[in-house]
C-alpha positions as CSV (number, residue, x, y, z in Angstrom):
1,X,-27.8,22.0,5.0
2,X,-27.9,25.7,5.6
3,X,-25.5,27.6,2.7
4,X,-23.3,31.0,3.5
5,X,-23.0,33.3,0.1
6,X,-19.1,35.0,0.1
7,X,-17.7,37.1,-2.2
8,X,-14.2,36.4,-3.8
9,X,-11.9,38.7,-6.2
10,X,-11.7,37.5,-9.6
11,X,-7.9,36.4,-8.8
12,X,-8.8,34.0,-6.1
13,X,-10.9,32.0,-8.5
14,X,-8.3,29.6,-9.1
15,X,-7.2,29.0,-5.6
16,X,-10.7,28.6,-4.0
17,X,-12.2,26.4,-6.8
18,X,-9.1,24.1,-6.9
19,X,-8.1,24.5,-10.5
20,X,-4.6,24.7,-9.9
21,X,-4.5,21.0,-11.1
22,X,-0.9,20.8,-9.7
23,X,-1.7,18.7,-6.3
24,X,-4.6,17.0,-5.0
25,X,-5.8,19.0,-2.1
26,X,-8.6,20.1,-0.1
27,X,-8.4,24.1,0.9
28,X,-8.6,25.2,4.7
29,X,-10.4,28.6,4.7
30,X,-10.0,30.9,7.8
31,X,-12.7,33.1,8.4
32,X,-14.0,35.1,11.3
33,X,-16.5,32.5,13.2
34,X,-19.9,32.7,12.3
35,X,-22.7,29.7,13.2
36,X,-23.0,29.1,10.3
37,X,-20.0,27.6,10.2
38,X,-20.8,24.1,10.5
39,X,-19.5,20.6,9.2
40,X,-22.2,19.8,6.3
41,X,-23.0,23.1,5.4
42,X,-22.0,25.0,2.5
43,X,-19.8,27.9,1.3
44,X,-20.7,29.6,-1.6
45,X,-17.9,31.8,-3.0
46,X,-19.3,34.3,-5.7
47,X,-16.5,35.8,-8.0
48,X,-16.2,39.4,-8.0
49,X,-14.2,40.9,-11.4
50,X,-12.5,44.3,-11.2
51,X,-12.4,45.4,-14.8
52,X,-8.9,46.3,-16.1
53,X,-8.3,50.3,-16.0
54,X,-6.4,51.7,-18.6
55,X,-3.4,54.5,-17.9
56,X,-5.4,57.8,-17.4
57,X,-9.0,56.4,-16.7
58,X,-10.6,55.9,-13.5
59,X,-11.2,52.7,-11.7
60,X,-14.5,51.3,-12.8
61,X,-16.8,49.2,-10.3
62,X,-16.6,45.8,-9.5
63,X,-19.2,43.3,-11.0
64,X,-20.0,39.9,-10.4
65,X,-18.9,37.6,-12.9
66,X,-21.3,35.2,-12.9
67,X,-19.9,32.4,-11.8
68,X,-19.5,30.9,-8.3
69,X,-17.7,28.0,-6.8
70,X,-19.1,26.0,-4.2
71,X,-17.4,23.8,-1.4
72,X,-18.9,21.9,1.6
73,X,-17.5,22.4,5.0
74,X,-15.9,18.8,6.3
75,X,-14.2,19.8,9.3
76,X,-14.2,23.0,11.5
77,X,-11.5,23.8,14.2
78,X,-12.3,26.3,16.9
79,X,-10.2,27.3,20.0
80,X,-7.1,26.1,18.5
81,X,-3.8,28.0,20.2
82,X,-2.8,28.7,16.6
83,X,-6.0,30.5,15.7
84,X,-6.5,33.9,16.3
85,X,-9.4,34.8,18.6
86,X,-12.7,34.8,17.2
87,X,-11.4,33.2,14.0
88,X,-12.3,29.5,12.9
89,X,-10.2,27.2,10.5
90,X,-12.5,25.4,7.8
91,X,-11.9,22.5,6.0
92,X,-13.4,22.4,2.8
93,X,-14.3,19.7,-0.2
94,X,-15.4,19.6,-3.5
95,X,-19.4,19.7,-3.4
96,X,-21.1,16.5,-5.3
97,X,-23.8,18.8,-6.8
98,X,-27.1,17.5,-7.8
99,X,-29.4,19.5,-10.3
100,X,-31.9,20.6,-7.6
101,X,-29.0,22.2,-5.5
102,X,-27.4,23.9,-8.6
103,X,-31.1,25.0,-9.6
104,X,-31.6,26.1,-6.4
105,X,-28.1,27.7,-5.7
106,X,-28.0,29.4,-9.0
107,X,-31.7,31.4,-8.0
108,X,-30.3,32.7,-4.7
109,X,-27.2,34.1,-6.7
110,X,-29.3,35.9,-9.1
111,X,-31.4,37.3,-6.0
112,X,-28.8,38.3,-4.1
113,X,-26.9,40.3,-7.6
114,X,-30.9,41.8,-8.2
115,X,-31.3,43.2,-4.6
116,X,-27.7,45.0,-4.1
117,X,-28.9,46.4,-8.2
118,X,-32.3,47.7,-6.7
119,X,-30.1,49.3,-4.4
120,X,-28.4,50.7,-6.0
121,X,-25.2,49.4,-4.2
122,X,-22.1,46.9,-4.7
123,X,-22.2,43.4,-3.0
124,X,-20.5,43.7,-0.1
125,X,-16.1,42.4,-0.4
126,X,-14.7,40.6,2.1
């Protein structure tokens, strides 16, 4: 199971992770194609918050929240007339999370957040 870290805005939150509560539903993501992209694997979507800016004061950088959402990829459709070129449709599911893969998930997040600080730069938005 290979994994594929994304960043998300703080306002997607709800739509990715499937709190909407409303409807039972699974999301279909569509991303540029990447190999990655494979049923089995795993999407992690990191939430990016962009702090509220008061009249008058500048726009202060995004952060990373701290939490993340994770989905695993059950289907992927490819070369579909519908799709745009280049572009791949992925269906995605709740991921039944054991405590080694949330261990081990959590680590990589706090790697990835410490080497864009030692940086010195932001983590990349979509």
């Amino acid at each position: 199971m290979a994994i594929e870290y994304l960043t998300i805005f703080g306002f997607d939150y709800k739509e990715i992770s499937g709190d909407c509560g409303e409807i039972d539903w699974k999301r279909i993501d569509f991303r540029k194609d990447k190999p990655i992209y494979k049923t089995g694997n795993v999407i992690v979507y990191l939430e990016i918050d962009f702090p509220p800016r008061d009249p008058g004061k500048a726009v202060q950088k995004p952060e990373y929240s701290g939490r993340f959402v994770t989905r695993k990829i059950k289907q992927t459709v490819r070369n579909h007339p519908a799709l745009k070129k280049g572009y791949v449709a992925i269906l995605l599911e709740e991921l039944a999370h054991t405590d080694e893969s949330i261990v081990e998930m959590r680590q990589e997040v706090k790697n990835i957040i410490a080497k864009y600080k030692k940086e010195g730069g932001l983590i990349p938005l979509p």
